[in-house]
N, C-alpha and C positions, 0 to 999 in steps of 0.2 A: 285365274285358271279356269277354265272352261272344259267338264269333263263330258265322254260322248255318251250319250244312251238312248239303245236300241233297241226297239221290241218294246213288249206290253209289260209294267212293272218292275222295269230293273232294265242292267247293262248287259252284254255280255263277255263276260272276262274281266279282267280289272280294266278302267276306263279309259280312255286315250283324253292326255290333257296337251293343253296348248303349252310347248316349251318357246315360243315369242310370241310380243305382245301383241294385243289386238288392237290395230286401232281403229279410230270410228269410222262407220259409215259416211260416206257424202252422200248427202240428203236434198244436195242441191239436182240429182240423178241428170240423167245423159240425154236430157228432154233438144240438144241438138242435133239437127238434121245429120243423117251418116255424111252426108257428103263434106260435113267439116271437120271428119275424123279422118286420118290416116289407119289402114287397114295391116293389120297384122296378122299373116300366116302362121297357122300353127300347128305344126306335125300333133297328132292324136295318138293317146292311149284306149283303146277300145276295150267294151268289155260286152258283147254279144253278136252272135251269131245270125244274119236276117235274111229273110228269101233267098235262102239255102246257100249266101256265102259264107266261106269257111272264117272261122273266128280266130281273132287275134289273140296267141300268146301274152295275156297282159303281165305276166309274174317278170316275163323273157322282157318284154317290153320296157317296163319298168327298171332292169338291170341296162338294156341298151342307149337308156340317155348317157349315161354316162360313156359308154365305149364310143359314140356317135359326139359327143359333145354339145349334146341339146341344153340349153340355158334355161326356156321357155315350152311347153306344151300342154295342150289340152287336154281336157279329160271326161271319158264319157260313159257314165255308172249305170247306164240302159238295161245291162244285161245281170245287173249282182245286187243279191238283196242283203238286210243291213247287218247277217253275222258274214257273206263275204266280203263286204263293203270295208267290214273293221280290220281283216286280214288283209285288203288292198290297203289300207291308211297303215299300216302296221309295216310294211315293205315299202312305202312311200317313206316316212318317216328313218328307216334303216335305211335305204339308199341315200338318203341325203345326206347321210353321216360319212358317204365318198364321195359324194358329188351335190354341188350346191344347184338347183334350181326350181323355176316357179311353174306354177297351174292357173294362169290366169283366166280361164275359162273353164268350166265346168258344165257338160250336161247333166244335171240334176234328175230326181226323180220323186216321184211325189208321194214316195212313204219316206221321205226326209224330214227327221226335225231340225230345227233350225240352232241347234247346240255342234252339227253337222256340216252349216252352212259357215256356222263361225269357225269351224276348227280348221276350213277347207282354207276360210278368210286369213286368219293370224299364221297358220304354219305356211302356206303353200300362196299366199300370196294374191288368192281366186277374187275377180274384181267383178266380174259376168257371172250368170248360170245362166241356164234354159230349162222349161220346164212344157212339156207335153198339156194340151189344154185340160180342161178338169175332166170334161165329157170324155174325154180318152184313157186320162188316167189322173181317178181321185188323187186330190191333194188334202192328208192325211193328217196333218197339222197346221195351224192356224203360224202364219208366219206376218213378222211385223210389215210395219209398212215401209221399218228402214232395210229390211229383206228383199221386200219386194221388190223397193226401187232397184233392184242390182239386178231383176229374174226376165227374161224374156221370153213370152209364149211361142213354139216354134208350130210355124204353120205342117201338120200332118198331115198332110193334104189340106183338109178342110179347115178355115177357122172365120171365124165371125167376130164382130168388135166385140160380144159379150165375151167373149172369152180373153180379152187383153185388157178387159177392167182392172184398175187395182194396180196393175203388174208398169216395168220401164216399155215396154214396147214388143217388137218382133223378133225374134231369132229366124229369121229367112233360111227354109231349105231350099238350096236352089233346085235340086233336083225331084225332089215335091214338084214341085212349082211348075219345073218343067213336065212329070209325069201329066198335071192337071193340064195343060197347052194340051197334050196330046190325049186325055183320055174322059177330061170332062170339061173339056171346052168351055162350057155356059157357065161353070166357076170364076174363070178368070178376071173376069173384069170386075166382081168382088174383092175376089187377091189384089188385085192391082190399086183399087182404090184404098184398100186398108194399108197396104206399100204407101200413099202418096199422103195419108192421115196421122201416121205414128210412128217412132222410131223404130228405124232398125239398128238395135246394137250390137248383132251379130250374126253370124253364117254357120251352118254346116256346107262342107263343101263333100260328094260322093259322085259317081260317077255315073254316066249316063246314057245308055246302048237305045241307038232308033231303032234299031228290032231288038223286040222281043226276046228276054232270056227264056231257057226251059222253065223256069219256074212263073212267063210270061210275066215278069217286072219287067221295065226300062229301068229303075234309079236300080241301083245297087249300091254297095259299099263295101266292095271288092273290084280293083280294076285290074287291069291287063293288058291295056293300049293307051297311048298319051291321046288316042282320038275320042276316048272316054268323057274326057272334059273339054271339049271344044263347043257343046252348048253353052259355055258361059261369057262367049263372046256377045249373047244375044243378050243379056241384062246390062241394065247402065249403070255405072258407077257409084251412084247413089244408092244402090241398093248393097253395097257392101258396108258388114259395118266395122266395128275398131276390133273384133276378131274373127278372123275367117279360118276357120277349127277344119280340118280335114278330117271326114266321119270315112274311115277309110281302116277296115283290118289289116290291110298289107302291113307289113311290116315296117317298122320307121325309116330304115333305110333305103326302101323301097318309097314311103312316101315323100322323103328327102325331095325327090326327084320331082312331086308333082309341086313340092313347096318352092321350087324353084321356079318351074316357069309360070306358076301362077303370080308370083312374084312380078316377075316381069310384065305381064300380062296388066297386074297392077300399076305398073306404073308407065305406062303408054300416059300420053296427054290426052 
């Protein structure tokens, strides 16, 4: 039994324990190239609000896997610190008890401890996380190294191989990645190399306007148009990895739709 605790000296509330079991990490980690994974779409539960698009219902969210029939989806704890985090696990755990499914990805955050990581592991099935570099955002607890192998650093724009020490490899934002093409150019061929040096075990996937929003972003993670993601024809195959998580507040039924034709999109030869 594995119980959860958050904050400095204690829990809060009575604890959340693991009702199945955990089993081990593979410690053999996913040191191969994405290109020999097959890529899996996965509609997202979001939980913040960013350059001023509107945030996702996650409580709503949460109740709609079930009316929608989702088996599988992502999860991404950006926006909720660790006493809302316990009321999102708390409504995770009661909707499963109507509808059975997994979280095999998770964006993490780095006031996580790793009693967190296990609980996300044994109940919900979470094989990936991703985690923000340290420079960005302290990582607050000393996590193993059979933790780590499962953690991917996602490029925020910026990141350098010190910061993917330690860790399984990449989490690729493509629409980072694209902002950097268009707004600091002299980066890129850094990104690129560190793409062609380490794995990429997984994606965020968000949407991406050649001009300029009012809030002068191109990435967002609110869309509106399927021409939103048509930059992703420009990355190659290889750079997708065995979970492509749509970082998208739309609503899941709403991203239903992008899960579809990126689907397809994937599977072109």
């Amino acid at each position: 039994m594995c119980a959860l605790y958050f904050g400095q000296g204690g829990h809060i509330g009575p604890p959340l324990r693991l009702t199945k079991p955990l089993h081990p990490i593979n410690v053999a980690r996913m040191n191969a190239p994405s290109t020999q994974e097959e890529s899996e779409v996965l509609c997202s539960i979001t939980t913040a609000a960013t350059f001023g698009d509107p945030s996702m219902d996650w409580r709503r969210a949460i109740q709609d896997t079930a009316r929608l029939g989702l088996a599988r989806v992502a999860l991404f704890l950006t926006g909720l610190n660790p006493v809302q985090r316990k009321t999102l696990y708390q409504l995770l755990l009661s909707q499963r008890l109507r509808h059975e499914f997994a979280i095999p990805f998770v964006h993490a955050r780095g006031d996580m401890h790793s009693d967190e990581y296990r609980f996300l592991m044994g109940e919900f099935g979470a094989e990936r996380f991703n985690l923000h570099r340290r420079r960005q955002q302290p990582h607050e607890h000393d996590l193993s190294k059979e933790l780590r192998s499962r953690i991917y650093i996602e490029n925020a724009w910026h990141l350098e191989q010190a910061d993917l020490k330690g860790f399984a490899g990449i989490c690729l934002d493509f629409s980072h990645l694209e902002a950097v093409m268009y707004e600091e150019p002299k980066e890129y061929p850094m990104l690129e190399g560190l793409l062609d040096r380490f794995p990429i075990g997984a994606n965020h996937v968000s949407a991406f306007l050649l001009e300029r929003s009012q809030n002068n972003r191109r990435d967002r993670h609110f869309t509106t148009s399927p021409g939103d993601f048509d930059y992703l024809s420009g990355f190659p195959r290889r750079y997708f990895g065995k979970f492509v998580a749509l970082e998208l507040s739309n609503p899941l039924e709403e991203q239903l739709t992008v899960k579809t034709r990126l689907e397809k999109f994937l599977a072109r030869p």
